[in-house]
C-alpha positions as CSV (number, residue, x, y, z in Angstrom):
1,X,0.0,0.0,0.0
2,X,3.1,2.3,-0.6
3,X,2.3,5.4,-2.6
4,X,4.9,5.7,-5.5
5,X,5.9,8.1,-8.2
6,X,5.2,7.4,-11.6
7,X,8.3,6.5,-12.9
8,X,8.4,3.6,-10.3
9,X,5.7,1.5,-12.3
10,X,5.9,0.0,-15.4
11,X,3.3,-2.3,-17.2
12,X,3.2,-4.9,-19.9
13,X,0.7,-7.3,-21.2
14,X,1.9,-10.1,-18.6
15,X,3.4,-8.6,-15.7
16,X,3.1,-5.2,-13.6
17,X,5.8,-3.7,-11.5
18,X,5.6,-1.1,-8.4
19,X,9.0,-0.4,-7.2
20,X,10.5,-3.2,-6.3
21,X,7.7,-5.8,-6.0
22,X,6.5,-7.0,-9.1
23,X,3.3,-9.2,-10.4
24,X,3.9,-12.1,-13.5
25,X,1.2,-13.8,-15.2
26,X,3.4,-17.2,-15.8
27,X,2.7,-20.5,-17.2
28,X,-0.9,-20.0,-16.4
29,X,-0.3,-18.6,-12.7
30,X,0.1,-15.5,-11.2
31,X,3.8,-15.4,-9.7
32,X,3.8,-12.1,-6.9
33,X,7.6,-11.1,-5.7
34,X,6.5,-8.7,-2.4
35,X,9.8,-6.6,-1.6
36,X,8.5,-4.0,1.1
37,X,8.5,-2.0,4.7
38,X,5.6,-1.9,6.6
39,X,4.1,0.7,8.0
40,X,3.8,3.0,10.7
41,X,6.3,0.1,12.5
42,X,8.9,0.0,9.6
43,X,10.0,-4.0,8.7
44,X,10.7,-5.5,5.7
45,X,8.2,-7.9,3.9
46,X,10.0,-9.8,1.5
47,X,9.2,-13.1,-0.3
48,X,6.8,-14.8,-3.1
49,X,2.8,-15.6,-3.6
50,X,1.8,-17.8,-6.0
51,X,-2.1,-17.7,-7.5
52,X,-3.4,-20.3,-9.6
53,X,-6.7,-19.9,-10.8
54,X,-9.1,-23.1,-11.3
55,X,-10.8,-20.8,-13.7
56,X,-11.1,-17.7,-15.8
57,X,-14.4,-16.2,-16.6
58,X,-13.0,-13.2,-18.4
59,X,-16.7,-12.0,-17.5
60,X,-16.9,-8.0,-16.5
61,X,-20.3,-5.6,-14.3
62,X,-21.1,-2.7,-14.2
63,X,-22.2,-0.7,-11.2
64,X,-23.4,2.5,-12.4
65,X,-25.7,3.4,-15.6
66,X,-23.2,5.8,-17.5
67,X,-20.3,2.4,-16.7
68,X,-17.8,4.4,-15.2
69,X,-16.9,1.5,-12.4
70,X,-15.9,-2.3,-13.4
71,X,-15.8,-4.9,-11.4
72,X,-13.8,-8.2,-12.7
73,X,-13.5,-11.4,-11.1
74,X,-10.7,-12.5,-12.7
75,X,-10.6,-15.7,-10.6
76,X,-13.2,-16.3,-8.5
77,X,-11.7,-19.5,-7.0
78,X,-7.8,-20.1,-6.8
79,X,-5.4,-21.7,-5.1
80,X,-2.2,-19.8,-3.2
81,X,1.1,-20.7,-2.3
82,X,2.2,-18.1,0.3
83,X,6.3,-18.1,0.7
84,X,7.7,-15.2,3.0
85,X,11.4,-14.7,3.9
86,X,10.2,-11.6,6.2
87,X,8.5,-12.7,8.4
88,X,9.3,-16.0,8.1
89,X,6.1,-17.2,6.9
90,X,4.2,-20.2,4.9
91,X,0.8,-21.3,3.9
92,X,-1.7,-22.4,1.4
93,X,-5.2,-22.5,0.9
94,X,-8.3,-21.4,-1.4
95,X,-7.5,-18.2,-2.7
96,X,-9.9,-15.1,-4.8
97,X,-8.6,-12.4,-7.3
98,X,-10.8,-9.4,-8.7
99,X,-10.4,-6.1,-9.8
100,X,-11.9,-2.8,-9.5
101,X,-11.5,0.1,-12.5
102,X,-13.3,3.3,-13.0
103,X,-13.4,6.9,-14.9
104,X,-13.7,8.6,-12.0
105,X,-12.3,7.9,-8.0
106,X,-14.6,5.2,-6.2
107,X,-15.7,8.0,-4.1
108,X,-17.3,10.4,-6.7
109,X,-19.9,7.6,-7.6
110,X,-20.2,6.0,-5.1
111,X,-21.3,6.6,-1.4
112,X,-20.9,2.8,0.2
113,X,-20.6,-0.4,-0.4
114,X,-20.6,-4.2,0.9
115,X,-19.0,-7.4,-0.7
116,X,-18.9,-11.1,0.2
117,X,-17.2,-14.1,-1.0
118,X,-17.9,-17.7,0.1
119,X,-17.0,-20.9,-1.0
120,X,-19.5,-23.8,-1.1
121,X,-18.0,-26.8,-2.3
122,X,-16.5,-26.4,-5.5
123,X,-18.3,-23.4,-6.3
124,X,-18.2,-19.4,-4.9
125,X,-20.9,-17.1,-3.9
126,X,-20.1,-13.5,-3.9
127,X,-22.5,-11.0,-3.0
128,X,-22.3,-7.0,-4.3
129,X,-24.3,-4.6,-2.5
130,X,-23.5,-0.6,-3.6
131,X,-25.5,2.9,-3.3
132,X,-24.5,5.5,-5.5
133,X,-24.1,8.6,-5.1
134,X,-26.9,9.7,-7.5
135,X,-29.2,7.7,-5.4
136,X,-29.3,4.5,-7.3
137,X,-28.6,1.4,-6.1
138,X,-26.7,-2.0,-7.9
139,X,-27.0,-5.4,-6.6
140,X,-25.4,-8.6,-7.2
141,X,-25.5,-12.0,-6.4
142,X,-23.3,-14.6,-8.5
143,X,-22.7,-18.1,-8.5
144,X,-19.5,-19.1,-10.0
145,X,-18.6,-23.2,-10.9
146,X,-15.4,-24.7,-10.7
147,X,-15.8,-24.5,-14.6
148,X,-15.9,-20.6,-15.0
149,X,-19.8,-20.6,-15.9
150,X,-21.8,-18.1,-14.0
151,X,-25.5,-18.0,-12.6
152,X,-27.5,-15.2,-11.6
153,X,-28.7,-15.6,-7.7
154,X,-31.8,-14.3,-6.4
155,X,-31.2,-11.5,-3.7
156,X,-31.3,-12.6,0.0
157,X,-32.5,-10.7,2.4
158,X,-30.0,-8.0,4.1
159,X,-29.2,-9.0,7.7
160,X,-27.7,-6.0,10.2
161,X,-24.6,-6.9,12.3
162,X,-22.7,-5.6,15.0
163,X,-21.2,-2.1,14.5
164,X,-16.6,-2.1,14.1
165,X,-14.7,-0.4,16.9
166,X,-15.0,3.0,14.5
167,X,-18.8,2.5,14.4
168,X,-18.8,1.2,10.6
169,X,-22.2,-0.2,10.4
170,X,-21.9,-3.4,8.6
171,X,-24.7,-5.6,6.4
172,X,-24.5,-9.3,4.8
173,X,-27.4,-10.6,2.8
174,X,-28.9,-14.0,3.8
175,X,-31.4,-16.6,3.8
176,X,-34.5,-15.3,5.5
177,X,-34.7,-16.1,9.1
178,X,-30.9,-16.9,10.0
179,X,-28.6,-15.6,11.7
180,X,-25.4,-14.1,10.6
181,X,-22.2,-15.1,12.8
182,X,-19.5,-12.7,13.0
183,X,-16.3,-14.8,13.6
184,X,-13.7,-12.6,13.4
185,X,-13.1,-8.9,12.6
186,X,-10.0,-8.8,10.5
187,X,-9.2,-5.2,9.7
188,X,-11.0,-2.2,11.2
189,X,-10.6,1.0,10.0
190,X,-12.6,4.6,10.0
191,X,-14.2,3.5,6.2
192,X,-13.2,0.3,5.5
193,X,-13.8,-3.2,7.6
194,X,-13.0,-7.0,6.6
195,X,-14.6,-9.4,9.0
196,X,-14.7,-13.6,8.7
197,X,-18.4,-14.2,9.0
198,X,-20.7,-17.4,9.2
199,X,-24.3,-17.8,7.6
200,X,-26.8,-19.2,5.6
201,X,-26.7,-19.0,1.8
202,X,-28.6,-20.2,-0.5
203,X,-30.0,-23.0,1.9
204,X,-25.8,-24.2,2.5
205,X,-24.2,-22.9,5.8
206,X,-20.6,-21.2,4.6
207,X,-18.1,-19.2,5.6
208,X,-17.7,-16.0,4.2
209,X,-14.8,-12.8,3.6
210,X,-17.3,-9.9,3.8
211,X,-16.1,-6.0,3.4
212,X,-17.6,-3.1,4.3
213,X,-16.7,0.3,2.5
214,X,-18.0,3.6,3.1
215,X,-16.8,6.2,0.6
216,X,-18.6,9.3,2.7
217,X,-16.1,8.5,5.6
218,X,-13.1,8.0,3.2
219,X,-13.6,11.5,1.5
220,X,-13.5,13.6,4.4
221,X,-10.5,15.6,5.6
222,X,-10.0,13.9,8.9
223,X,-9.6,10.4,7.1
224,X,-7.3,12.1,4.4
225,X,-5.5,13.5,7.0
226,X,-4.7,9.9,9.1
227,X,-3.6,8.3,5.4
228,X,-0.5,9.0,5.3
229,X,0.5,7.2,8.9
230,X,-0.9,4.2,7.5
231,X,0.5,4.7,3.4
232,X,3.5,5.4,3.2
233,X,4.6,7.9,0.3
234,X,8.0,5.9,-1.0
235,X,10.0,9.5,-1.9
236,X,9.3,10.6,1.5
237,X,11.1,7.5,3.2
238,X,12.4,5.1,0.6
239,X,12.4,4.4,-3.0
């Protein structure tokens, strides 16, 4: 999450590097060589990810009328390889890669959103909940098979949960008349929240990545203001 200049990126058709970390689509997988300091505690995180999707849908949506904002999920289900030198560190498990592009910043269309991914199976369920800014609304519920092919989901109903430390009111959509467990809260911030929740989809019990976004919070000066202590700006401290 290091802020860069623009000389210290550089993009081809197969690979995309920010300073010195560096992304390569390679014999069908996605090959990730991390080389950076966190932040506000400086240490270095250095070593490789590894991303192989089970399938590409190469399927895009749109989430406003004029389609200014794209949402691709270029893999809904993968599989990761996790190799760090610092910290010393090593996993692997089921994995998820999308990608968000617009015309305009996420915050001039849109005022907040909510997302959730869960696996069933063989198969993913993400959900897409956001209200724009011109009062509009877009709505998504997906299906995707171990094969690529996507259904269309009816909408659940939208269940309230418990409020984050910064008072980010969060929602999940689910089957009518359960109850949505919040597991874990993962990241917490003033507009943004990732939690590890439990419920009731589509008649299956699941585990779920769920995010919480509000763009209203994001865009004012006292958020803009904490940024920096949590992104770096590489020419201030490092290139």
């Amino acid at each position: 999450m290091t802020e860069r200049a623009r000389d210290a990126v550089e993009r081809t058709p197969a690979s995309l590097r920010i300073g010195p970390s560096v992304l390569v689509w390679r014999d069908g997988a996605l090959a990730i060589g991390v080389d950076e300091l966190a932040f506000p505690v400086p240490r270095r995180i250095r070593g490789t990810i590894r991303m192989s999707p089970k399938a590409l849908p190469a399927t895009c949506f749109r989430f406003d009328g004029g389609g200014g904002h794209v949402w691709q999920p270029i893999a809904p289900r993968a599989r990761i390889e996790v190799d760090l030198l610092y910290p010393k560190l090593r996993w692997s498990g089921d994995a998820y890669f999308d990608a968000n592009c617009g015309q305009e910043p996420l915050e001039d269309g849109f005022r907040h959103w909510s997302w959730a991914r869960a696996h069933r199976g063989g198969d993913s369920v993400i959900l897409y909940d956001a209200r724009r800014r011109d009062g509009g609304g877009a709505s998504l519920a997906l299906r995707f098979a171990s094969s690529g092919a996507i259904e269309g989901l009816p909408p659940l109903p939208m269940a309230t949960l418990s409020d984050t430390a910064w008072r980010l009111g969060r929602t999940m959509r689910a089957d009518s008349g359960s109850e949505v467990l919040l597991r874990s809260t993962l990241e917490d911030t003033p507009f943004y929240a990732r939690s590890l929740l439990e419920a009731s989809l589509y008649g299956e019990s699941a585990l779920a990545f769920h995010e919480c976004l509000s763009l209203d919070r994001f865009r004012s000066n006292m958020v803009r203001a904490m940024l920096p202590f949590r992104m770096p700006r590489a020419g201030r401290l490092f290139r």
